[in-house]
C-alpha positions in Angstrom: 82.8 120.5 181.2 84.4 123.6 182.7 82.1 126.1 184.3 82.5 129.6 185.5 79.8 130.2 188.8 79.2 133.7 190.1 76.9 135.8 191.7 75.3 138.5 193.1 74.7 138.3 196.4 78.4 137.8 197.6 80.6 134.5 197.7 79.3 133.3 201.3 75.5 132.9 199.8 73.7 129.8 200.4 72.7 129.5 197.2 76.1 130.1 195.3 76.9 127.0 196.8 74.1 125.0 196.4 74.7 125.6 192.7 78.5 124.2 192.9 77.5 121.1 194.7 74.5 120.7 191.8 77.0 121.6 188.9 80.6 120.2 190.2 77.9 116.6 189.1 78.4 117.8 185.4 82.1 119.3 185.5 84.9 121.3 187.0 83.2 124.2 189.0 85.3 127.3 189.4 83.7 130.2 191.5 84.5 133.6 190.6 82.1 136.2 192.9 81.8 139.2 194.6 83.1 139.6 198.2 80.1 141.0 199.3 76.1 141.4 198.2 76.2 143.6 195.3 72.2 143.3 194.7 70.7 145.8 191.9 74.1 146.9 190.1 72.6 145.6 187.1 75.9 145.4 184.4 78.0 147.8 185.9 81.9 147.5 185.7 84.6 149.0 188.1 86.9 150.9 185.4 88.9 153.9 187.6 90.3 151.9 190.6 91.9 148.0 190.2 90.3 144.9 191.5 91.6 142.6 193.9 91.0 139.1 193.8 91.5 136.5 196.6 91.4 133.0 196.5 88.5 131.5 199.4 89.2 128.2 201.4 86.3 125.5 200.4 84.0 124.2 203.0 85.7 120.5 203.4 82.5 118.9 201.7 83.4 120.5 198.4 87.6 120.8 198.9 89.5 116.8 198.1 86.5 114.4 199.2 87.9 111.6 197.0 84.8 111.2 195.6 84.0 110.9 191.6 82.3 114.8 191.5 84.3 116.9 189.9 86.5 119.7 191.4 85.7 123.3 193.0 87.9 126.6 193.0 87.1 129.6 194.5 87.4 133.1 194.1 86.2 136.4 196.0 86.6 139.5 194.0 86.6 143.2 195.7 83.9 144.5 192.8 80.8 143.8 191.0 79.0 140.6 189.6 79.9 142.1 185.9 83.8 142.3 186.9 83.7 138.9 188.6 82.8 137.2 185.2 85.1 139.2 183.3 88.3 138.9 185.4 87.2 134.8 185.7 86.4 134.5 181.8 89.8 137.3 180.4 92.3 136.2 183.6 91.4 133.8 186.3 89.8 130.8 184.9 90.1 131.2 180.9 87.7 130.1 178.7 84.6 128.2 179.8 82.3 125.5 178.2 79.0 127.3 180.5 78.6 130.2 182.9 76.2 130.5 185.3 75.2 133.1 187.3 73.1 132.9 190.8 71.2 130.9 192.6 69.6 134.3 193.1 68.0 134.7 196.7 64.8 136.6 195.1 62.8 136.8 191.7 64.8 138.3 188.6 61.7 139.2 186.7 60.3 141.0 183.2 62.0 144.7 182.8 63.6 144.5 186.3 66.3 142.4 184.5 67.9 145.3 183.7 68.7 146.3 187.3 69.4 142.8 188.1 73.5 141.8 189.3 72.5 138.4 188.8 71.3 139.1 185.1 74.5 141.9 184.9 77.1 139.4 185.4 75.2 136.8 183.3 75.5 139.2 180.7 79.9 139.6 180.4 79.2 135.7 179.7 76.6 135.7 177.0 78.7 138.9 175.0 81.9 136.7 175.1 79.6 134.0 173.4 79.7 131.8 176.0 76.5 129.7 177.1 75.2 131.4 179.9 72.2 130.6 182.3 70.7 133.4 185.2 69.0 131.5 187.7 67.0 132.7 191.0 64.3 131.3 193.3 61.1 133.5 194.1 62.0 134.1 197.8 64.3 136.3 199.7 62.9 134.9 203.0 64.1 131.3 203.6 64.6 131.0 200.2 64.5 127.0 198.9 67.5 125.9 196.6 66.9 122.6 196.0 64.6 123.2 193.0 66.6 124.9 191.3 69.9 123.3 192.2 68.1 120.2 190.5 67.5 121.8 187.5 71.1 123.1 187.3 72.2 119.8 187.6 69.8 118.3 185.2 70.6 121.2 182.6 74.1 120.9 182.9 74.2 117.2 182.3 72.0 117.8 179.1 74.7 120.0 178.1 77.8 117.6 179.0 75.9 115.0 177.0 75.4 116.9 174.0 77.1 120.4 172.0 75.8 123.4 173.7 74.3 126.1 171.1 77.5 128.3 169.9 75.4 131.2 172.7 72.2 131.0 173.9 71.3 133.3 177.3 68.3 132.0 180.1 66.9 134.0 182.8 65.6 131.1 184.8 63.2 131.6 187.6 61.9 129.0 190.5 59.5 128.7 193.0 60.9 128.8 196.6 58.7 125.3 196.8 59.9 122.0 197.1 59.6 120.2 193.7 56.4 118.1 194.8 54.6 121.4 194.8 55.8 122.9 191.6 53.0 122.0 188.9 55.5 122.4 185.6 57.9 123.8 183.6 57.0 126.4 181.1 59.2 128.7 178.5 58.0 132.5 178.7 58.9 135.4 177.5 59.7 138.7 179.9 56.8 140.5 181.7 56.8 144.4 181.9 57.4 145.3 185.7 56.8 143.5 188.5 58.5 146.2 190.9 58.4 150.3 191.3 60.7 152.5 193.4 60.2 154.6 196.1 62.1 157.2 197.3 62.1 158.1 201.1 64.1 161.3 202.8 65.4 162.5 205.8 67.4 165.0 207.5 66.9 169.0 206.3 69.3 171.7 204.4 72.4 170.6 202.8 72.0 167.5 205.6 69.4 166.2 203.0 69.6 162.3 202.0 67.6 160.2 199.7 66.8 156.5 199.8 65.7 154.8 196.9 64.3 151.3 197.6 62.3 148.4 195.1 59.7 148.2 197.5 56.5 148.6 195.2 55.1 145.6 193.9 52.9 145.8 191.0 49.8 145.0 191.2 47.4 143.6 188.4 47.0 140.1 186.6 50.2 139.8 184.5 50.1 138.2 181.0 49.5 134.9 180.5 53.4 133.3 179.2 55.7 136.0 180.9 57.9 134.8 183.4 56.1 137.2 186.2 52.8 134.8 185.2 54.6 131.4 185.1 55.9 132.2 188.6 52.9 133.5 190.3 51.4 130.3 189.0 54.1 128.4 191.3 55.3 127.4 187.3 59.0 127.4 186.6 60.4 130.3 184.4 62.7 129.8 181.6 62.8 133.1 179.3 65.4 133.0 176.3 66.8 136.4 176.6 69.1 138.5 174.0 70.4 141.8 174.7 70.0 143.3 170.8 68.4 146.6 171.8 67.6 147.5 167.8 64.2 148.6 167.5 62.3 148.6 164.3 58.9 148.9 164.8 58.7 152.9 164.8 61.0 153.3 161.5 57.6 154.7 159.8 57.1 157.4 162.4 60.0 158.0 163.2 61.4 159.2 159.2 58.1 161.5 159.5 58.7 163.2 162.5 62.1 164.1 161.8 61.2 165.4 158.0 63.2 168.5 156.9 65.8 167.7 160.4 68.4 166.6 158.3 68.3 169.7 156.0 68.2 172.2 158.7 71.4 170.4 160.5 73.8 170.1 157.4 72.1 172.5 155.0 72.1 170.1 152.4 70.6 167.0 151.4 72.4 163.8 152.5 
């Protein structure tokens, strides 16, 4: 296999390279991530300036060991998640077999995917129809790979063994626990929230400034089968995701309200 790893919390995270030493098991791991944390971008693309990228210099345990695991190359890019997998999927590295994107230090739960760098890069991956996996653990605070390292490797070795669906897309989350303490595995679908803003100010006048943090947790028992459940419940979170944003459900109401709004645009009937 040939995978493409990348991230959002910058090239010298922990667990970007606890996922290359779980996935280099399964095939050749090349590493394509920001220079720097670039949590909460969501998707977003640098478009009006150019992007540098720089080749990194492997710790010695992943760089020639002469052992039977497959290779690493790294990559630090000067932009966001979403460019990283673009320049390593359209330039870099070519075409892929899997990409991969974390492991996230922090939950990437229900709506507040959508914010998510982790989820943003994921997403270059899963539009270029590549099979694409987000994963995080539920910690930001000593955060525990090894769970989901395993299940990296494990996942990736199912998909060495066997074809890959032509695209499928997981948001995968796991307890910061070690894997004694984690009671199962469940498939769920995405919660609503499980995090509000706040905004905070200071100075006066023109001298004005606004802060705007994710500092609100939301409080409430969440629904039984969404990932914010599953992972409350100490239960690993594996939510299909699919980025169609059609809506049909308010066709009905929708033709009703805008009665006659066609007319009154084009003066005539269309």
């Amino acid at each position: 296999m040939k995978i493409l790893l990348t991230n959002d919390d910058g090239i010298e995270a922990p667990g970007l390279w606890a996922a290359a030493r779980a996935l280099r098991l399964a095939g050749e791991v090349f590493v394509v991530a920001p220079d720097r944390e670039q949590s909460g971008v969501g998707a977003s693309l640098t478009l009006h300036s150019s992007v540098r990228v720089n080749p990194v210099l492997l710790d010695p345990s992943l760089d020639g060991d002469g052992s039977a695991l497959y290779p690493v190359t790294a990559y630090s890019v000067e932009g966001t998640p979403g460019d990283s997998c673009i320049l390593g999927l359209e330039s870099v590295v070519g075409g892929v077999d899997l990409v991969v994107s974390g492991i996230n230090a922090g939950s990437n739960l229900g709506w507040d995917v959508v914010v998510s760098g982790t989820v943003g890069a994921a997403i270059q991956g899963y539009v270029r129809g590549y099979p694409t996996i987000a994963i995080s653990v539920g910690a930001v605070t000593n955060p525990q790979f090894e769970g989901a390292a395993r299940l990296l490797h494990l996942i990736g070795r199912q998909l060495s063994e066997r074809p890959a669906p032509s695209s499928f897309f997981l948001n995968i989350n796991v307890p910061s626990l070690p894997l004694e303490r984690i009671p199962g595995v469940r498939l769920t679908t995405l919660g609503r929230r499980s995090y509000g803003e706040s905004v905070s100010e200071e100075g006066t006048g023109p001298e004005r400034r606004y802060w705007i943090s994710r500092n609100r947790p939301f409080s409430g028992e969440p629904k039984e089968g969404t990932d914010i459940w599953a992972l409350k419940n100490n239960l690993v979170s594996i939510t299909p995701l699919d980025i169609n944003l059609n809506y049909q459900g308010q066709m009905t109401e929708l033709e009703s309200l805008l009665a006659g709004v066609p007319f009154q645009l084009l003066g005539h009937r269309d």
